[in-house]
N, C-alpha and C positions, 0 to 999 in steps of 0.2 A: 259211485256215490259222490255227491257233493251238497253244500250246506254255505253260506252265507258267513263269513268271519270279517272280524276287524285285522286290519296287517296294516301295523306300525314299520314306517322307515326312518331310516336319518339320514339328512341332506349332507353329504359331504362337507360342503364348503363352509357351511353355518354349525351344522351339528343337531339345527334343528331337528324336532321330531313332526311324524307328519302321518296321521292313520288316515284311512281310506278302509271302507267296505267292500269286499270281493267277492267271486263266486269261487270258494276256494274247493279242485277234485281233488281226489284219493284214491291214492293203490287200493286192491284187494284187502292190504294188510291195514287199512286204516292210515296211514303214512300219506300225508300231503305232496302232490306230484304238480299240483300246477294251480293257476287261478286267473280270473280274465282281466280284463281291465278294471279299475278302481268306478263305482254309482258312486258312492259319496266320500268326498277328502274332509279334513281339516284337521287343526292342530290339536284337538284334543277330544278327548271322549266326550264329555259335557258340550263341546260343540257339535258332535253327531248327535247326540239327543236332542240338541234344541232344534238340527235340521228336523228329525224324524219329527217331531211337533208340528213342526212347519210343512211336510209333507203330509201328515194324517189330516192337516186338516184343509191341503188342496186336494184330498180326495173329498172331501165332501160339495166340492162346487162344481160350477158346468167347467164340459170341457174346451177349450180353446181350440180351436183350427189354427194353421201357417195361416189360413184367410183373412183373420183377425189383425193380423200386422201390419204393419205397411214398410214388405219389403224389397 
């Protein structure tokens, strides 16, 4: 089973804090065993909602190609 969570760190050196959204698995027993790399970071909750804002509403436009760039 797994499910999408927020997982807060703190930076050693700073003490800052730092959340990121995961794809966090679990044992049989419910008990969190592992989770993949971080979709979206930043310093605080209220700034993952304004990303999610900002993502809901590039889902409503055309998609982009790599063609589009010039790289």
């Amino acid at each position: 089973m797994w499910n999408y969570r927020v997982i807060k760190s703190v930076v050693e050196k700073t003490g800052d804090e730092w959340f990121e959204i995961h794809e966090v698995y679990y044992d049989q027993l419910g008990k969190p065993m592992g989770y993949t790399s971080a979709t979206v970071g930043s310093e605080s909750l209220e700034d993952i909602k304004e990303v999610f804002k900002m993502m809901e509403i590039a889902l409503s436009k055309p998609v982009l190609s790599n063609k589009d760039f010039n790289v």
